[in-house]
PAMI-862227 format. One record per residue (C-alpha): x, y, z; residue number from 0; residue in three letters. Coordinates in Angstrom, 2 decimals, decimal comma. Example, Ala and Ser with C-alpha at 12.3 -4.5 7.8 and 13.67 -1.06 7.14 Angstrom:
+---------+---------+---------+-----+-----+
!       X !       Y !       Z !   n ! res !
+---------+---------+---------+-----+-----+
!   12,30 !   -4,50 !    7,80 !   0 ! ALA !
!   13,67 !   -1,06 !    7,14 !   1 ! SER !
+---------+---------+---------+-----+-----+
***
This chain:
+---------+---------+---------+-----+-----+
!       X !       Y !       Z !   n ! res !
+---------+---------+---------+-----+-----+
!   -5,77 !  -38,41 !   -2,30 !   0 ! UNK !
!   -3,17 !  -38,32 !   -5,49 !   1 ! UNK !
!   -4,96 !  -41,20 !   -7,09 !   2 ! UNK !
!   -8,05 !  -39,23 !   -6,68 !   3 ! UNK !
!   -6,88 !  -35,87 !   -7,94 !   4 ! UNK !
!   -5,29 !  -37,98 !  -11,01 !   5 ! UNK !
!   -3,62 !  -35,53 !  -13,04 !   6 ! UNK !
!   -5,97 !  -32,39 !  -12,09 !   7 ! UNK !
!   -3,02 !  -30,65 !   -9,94 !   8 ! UNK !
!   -4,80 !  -27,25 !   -8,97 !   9 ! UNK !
!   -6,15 !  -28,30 !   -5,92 !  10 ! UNK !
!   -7,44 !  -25,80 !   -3,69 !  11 ! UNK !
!   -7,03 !  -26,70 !    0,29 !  12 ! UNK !
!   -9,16 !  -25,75 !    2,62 !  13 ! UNK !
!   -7,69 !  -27,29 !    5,90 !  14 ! UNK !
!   -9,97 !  -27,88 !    8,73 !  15 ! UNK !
!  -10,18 !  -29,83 !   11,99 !  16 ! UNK !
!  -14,02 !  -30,50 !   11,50 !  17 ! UNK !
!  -17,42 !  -29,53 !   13,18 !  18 ! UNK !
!  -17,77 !  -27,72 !   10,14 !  19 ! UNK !
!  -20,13 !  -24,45 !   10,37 !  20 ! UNK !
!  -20,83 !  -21,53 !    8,15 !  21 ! UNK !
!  -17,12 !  -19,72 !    8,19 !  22 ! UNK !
!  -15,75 !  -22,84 !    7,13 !  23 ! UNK !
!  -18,05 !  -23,18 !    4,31 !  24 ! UNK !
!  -17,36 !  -19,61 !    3,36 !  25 ! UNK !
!  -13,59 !  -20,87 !    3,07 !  26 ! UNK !
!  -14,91 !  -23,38 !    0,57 !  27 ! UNK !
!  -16,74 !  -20,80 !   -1,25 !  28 ! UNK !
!  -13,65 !  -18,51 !   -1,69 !  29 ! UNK !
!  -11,00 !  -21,66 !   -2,97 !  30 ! UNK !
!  -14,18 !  -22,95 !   -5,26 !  31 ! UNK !
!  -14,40 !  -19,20 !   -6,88 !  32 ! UNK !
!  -10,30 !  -19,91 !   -8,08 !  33 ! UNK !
!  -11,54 !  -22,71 !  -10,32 !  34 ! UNK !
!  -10,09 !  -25,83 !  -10,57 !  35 ! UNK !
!  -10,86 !  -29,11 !   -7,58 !  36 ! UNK !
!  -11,57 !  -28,36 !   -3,87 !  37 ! UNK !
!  -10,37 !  -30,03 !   -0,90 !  38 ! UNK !
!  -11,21 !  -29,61 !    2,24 !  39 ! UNK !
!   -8,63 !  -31,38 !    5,58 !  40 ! UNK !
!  -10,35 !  -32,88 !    8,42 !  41 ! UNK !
!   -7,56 !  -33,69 !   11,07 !  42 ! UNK !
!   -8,15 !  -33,13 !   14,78 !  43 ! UNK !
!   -4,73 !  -32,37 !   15,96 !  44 ! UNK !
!   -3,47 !  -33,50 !   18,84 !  45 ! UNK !
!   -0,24 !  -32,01 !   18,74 !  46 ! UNK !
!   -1,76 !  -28,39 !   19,19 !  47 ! UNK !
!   -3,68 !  -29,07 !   22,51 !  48 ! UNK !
!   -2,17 !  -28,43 !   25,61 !  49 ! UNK !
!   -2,73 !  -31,73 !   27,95 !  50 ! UNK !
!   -5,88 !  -30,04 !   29,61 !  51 ! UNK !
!   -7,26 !  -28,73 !   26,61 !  52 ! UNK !
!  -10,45 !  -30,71 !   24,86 !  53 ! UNK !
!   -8,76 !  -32,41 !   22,37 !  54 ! UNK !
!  -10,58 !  -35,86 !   23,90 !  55 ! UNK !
!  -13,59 !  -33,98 !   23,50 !  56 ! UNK !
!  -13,74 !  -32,26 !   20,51 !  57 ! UNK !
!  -16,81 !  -32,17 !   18,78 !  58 ! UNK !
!  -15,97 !  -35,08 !   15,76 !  59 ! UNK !
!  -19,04 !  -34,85 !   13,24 !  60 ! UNK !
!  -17,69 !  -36,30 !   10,40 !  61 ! UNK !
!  -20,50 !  -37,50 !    8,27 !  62 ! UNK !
!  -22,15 !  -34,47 !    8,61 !  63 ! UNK !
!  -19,26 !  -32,47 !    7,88 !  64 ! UNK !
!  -18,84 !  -34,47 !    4,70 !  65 ! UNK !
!  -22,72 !  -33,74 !    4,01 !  66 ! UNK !
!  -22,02 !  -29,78 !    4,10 !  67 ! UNK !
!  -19,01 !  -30,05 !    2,25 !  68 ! UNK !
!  -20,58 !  -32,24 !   -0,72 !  69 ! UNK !
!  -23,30 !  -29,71 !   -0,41 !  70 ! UNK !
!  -21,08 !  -26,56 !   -0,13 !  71 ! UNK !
!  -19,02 !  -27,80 !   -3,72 !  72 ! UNK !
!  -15,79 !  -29,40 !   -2,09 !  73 ! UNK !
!  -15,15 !  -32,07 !   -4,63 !  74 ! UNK !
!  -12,44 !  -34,44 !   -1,96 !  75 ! UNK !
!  -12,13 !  -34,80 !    1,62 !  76 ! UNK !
!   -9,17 !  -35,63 !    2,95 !  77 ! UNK !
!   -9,30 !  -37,19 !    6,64 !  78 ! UNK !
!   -6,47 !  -38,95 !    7,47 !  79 ! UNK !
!   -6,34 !  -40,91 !   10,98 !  80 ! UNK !
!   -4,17 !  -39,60 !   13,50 !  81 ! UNK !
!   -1,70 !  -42,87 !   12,40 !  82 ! UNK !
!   -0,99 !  -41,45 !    8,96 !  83 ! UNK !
!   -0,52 !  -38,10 !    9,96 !  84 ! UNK !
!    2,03 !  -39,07 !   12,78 !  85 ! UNK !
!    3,46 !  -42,56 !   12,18 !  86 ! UNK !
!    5,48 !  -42,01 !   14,32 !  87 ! UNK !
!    6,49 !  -39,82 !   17,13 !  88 ! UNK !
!    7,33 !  -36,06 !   15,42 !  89 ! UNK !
!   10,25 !  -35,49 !   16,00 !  90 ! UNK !
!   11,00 !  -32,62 !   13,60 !  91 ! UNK !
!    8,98 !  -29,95 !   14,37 !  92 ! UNK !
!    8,29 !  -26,56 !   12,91 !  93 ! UNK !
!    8,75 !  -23,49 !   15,82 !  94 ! UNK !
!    7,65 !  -20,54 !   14,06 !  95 ! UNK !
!    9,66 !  -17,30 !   15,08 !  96 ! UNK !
!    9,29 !  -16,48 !   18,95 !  97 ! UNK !
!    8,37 !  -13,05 !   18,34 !  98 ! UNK !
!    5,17 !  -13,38 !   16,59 !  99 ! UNK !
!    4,43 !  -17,15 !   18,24 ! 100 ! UNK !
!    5,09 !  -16,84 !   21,45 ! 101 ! UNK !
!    2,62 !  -13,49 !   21,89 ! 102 ! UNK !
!   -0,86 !  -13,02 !   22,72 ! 103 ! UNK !
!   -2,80 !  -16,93 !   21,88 ! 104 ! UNK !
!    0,80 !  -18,17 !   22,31 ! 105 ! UNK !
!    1,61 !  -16,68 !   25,42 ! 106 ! UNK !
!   -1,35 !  -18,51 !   26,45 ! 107 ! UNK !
!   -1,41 !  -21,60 !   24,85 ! 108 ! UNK !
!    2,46 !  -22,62 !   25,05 ! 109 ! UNK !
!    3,48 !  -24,57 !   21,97 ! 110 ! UNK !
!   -0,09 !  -24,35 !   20,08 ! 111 ! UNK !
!    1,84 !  -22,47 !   17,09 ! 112 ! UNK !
!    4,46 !  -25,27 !   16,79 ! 113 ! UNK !
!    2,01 !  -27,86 !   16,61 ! 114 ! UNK !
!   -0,31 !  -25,92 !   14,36 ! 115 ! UNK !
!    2,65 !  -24,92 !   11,86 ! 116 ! UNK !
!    4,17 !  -28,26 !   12,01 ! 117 ! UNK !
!    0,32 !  -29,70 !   11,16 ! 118 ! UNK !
!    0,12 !  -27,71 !    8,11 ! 119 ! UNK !
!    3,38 !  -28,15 !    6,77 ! 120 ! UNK !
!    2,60 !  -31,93 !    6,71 ! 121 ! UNK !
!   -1,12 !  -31,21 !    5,03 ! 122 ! UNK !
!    0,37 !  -28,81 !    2,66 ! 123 ! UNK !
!    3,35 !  -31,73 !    1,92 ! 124 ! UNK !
!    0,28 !  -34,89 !    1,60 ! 125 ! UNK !
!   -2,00 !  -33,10 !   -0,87 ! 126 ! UNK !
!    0,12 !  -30,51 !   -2,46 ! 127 ! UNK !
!   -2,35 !  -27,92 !   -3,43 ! 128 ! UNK !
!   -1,30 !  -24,53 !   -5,51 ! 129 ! UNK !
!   -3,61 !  -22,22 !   -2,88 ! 130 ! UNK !
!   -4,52 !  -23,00 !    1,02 ! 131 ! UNK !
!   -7,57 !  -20,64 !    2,31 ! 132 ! UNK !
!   -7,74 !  -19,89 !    6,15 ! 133 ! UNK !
!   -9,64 !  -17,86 !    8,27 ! 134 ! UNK !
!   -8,75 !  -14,20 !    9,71 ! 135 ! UNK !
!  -10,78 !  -15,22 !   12,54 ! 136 ! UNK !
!   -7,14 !  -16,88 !   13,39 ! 137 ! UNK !
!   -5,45 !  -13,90 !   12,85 ! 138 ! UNK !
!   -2,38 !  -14,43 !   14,13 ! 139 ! UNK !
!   -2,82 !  -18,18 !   13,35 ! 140 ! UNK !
!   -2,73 !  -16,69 !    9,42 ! 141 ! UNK !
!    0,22 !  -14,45 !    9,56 ! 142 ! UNK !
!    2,01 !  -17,49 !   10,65 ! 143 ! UNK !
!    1,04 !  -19,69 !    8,00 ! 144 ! UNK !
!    1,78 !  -16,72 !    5,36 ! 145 ! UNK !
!    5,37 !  -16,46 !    7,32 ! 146 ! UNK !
!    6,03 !  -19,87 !    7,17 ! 147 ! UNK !
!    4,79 !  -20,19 !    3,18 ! 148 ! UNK !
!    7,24 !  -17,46 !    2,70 ! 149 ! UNK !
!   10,30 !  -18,02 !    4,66 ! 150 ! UNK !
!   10,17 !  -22,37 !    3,58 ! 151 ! UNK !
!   10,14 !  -21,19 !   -0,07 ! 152 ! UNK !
!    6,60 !  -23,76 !   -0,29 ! 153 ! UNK !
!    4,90 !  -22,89 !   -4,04 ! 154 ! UNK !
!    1,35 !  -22,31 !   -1,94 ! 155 ! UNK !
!   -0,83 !  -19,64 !   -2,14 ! 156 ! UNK !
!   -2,40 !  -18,45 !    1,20 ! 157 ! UNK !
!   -5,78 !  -17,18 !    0,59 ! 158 ! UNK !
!   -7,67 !  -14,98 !    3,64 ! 159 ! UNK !
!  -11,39 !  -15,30 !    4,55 ! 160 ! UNK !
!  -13,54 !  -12,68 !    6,26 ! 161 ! UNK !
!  -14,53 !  -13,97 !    9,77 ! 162 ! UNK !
!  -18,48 !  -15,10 !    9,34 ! 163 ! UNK !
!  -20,69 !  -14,15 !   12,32 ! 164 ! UNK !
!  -23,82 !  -14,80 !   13,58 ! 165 ! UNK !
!  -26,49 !  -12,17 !   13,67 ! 166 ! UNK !
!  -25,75 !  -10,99 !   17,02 ! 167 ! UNK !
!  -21,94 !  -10,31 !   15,93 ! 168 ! UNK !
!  -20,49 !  -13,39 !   17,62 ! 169 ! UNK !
!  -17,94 !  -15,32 !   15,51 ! 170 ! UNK !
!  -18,66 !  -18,80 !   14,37 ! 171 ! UNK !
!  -16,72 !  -21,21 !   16,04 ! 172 ! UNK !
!  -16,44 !  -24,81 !   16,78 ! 173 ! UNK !
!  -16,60 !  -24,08 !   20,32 ! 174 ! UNK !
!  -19,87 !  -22,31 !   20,04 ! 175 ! UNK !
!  -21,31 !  -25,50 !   20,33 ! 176 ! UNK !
!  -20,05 !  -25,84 !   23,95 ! 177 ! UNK !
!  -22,18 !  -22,34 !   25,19 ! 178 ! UNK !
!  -25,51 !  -23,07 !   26,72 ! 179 ! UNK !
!  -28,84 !  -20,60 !   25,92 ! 180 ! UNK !
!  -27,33 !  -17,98 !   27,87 ! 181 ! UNK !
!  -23,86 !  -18,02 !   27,53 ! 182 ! UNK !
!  -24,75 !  -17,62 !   23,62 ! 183 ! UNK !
!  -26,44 !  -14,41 !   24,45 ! 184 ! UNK !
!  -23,91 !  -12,90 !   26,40 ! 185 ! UNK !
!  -21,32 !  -14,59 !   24,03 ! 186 ! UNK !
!  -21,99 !  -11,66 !   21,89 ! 187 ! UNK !
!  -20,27 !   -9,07 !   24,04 ! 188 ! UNK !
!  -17,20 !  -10,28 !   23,24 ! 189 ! UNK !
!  -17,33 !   -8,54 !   19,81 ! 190 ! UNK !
!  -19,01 !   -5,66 !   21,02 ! 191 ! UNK !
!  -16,19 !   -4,96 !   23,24 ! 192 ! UNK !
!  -13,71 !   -4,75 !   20,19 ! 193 ! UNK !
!  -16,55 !   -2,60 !   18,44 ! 194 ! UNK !
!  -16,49 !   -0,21 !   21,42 ! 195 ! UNK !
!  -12,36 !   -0,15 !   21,59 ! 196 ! UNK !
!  -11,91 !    0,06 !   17,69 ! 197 ! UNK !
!  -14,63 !    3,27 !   17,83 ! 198 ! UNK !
!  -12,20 !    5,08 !   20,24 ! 199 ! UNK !
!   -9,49 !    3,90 !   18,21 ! 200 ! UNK !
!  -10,81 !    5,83 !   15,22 ! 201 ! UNK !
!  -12,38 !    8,78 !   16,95 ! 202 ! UNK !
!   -8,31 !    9,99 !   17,56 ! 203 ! UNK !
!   -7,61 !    8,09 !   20,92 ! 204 ! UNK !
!   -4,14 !    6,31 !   20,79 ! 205 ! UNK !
!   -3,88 !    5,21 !   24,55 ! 206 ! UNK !
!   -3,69 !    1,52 !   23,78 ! 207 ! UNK !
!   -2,93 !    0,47 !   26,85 ! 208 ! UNK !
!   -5,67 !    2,12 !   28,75 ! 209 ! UNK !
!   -8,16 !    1,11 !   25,65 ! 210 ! UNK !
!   -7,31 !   -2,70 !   26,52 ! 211 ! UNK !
!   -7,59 !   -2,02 !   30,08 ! 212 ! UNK !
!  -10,83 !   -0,62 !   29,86 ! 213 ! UNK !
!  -11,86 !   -3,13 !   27,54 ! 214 ! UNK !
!  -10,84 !   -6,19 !   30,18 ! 215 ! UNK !
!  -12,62 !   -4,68 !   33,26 ! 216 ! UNK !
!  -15,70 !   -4,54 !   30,97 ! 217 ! UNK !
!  -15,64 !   -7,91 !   29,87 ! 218 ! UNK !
!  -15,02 !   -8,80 !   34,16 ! 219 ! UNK !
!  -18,31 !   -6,92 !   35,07 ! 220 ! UNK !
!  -20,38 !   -9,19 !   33,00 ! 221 ! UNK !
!  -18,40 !  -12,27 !   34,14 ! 222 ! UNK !
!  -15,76 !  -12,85 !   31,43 ! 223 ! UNK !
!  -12,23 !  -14,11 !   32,52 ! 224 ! UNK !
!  -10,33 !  -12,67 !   30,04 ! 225 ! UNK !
!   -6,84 !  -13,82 !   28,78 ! 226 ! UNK !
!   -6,18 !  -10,65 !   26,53 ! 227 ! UNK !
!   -7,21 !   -7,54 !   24,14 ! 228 ! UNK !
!   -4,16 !   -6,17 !   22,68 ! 229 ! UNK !
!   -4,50 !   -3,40 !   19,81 ! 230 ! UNK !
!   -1,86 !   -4,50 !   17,80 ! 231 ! UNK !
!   -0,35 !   -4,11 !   14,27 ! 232 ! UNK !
!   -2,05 !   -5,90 !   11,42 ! 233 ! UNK !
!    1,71 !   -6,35 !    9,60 ! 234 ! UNK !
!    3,18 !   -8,50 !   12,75 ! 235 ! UNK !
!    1,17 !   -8,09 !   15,90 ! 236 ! UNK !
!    3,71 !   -5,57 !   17,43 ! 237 ! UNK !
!    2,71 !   -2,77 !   19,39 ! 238 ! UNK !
!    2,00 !    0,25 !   17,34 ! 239 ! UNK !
!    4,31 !    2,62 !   16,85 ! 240 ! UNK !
!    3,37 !    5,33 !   14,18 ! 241 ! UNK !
!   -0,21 !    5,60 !   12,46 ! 242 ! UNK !
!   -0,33 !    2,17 !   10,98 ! 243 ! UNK !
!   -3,25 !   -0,42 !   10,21 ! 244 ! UNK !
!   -4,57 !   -1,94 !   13,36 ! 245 ! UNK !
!   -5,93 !   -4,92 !   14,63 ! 246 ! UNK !
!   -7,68 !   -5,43 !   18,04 ! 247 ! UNK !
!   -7,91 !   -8,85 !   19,29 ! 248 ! UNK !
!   -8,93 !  -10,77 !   22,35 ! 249 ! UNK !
!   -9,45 !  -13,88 !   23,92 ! 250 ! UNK !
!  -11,54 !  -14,43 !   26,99 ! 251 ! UNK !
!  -13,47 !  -17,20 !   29,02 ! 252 ! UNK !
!  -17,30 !  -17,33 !   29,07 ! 253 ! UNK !
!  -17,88 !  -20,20 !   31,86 ! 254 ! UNK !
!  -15,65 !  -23,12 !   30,53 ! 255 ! UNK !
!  -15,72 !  -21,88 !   27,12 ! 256 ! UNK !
!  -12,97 !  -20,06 !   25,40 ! 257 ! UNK !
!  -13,58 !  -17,91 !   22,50 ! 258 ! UNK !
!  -11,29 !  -15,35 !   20,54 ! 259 ! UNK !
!  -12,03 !  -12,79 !   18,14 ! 260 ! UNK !
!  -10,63 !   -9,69 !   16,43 ! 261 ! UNK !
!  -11,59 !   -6,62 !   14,25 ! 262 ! UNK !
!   -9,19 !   -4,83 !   12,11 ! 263 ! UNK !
!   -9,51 !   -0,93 !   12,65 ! 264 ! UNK !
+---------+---------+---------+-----+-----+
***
């Protein structure tokens, strides 16, 4: 990747884990508008799934990726195998502060932040970019990165990216790909939901709790198992506590598909 770059240093990173779609080539769009070469990671990473999480069965699609990408105007991709990433077994690890980790997609997926932090850090250390771009439709997944950039001194700029959706409001995802015909339909509703609580939100309600409680039983009428929507603050995911900016976020279960979302309010 150095050799390649030669001595153009103000690489732009766009770090990804593949099955590229739309949002992803949005990212691309944003790092390619700062000027200079474009790079986009492909690394499934195995230290962020849980053992019965799909990490076997993630969708790989690399030579199409790399098709999109060439098309999109990413000038390098950088796809290291999982033996130059982890030579050996990682022992040094970085855990990300409990009280924004350990919340919400952490509470749920135990770990997933130190494996995604630890990940980046190791990206951000290979290819050495000046800017990284991510996605705000891993909201919390992005304050952690801009924490960690922050508190590790690392001379990285972290770049956000509107979340891209399909015309029916549901966010593009990887996992998309895993909803049949009709689970895409209904797939929609998980958006709609935030829609619905970040309307109340704005029309003066501040019951939060009862807003996320209203918001899960809907979701469970039309079948969702739903891990969480939390109305949250858009500084650090804490619970509000004076008029603030807000976030509303949720994860939930459509059949064997998990999906998360969020909308700022």
């Amino acid at each position: 990747m150095r050799a390649a770059l030669g001595a153009a240093r103000e690489l732009v990173l766009v770090p990804t884990m593949g099955n590229l779609h739309a949002g992803h080539l949005s990212l691309v769009r944003i790092a390619r508008e700062r000027g200079g070469p474009v790079a986009a990671s492909i690394f499934v990473n195995q230290l962020q799934f849980a053992p019965h999480e799909d990490y076997a069965t993630y969708p790989r699609t690399f030579e199409r990726d790399c098709e999109l990408l060439a098309a999109g105007g990413c000038d390098f991709v950088f796809a290291p195998a999982d033996g130059e990433i982890y030579p050996e077994p990682q022992g040094y690890m970085v855990h990300p502060p409990r009280e924004l980790a350990d919340i919400l997609e952490g509470r749920v997926r135990p770990g997933f932040f130190t494996g995604v932090c630890t990940v980046v850090l190791k990206l951000f250390n290979m290819v050495e970019p000046v800017a990284a771009v991510f996605g705000k439709k891993d909201y919390q997944q992005l304050l952690l990165i801009r924490g960690m950039v922050r508190q590790l001194a690392l001379p990285i700029e972290i770049v956000s990216g509107e979340t891209v959706r399909e015309t029916s409001g549901l966010a593009m995802s990887s996992r998309n790909g895993y909803l049949n015909e009709a689970q895409r339909g209904e797939a929609a509703h998980l958006h709609a939901a935030l829609r619905d609580l970040a309307a109340e939100i704005k029309s003066g309600r501040t019951d939060y709790e009862t807003l996320e409680r209203e918001a899960m039983q809907s979701l469970a009428a039309r079948g969702w198992q739903t891990d969480y929507v939390a109305v949250r603050r858009r500084s650090d995911l804490r619970e509000p506590s004076s008029v603030e900016p807000l976030v509303a976020l949720a994860a939930a279960r459509l059949g064997g598909t998990r999906l998360i979302d969020n909308l700022e309010v």
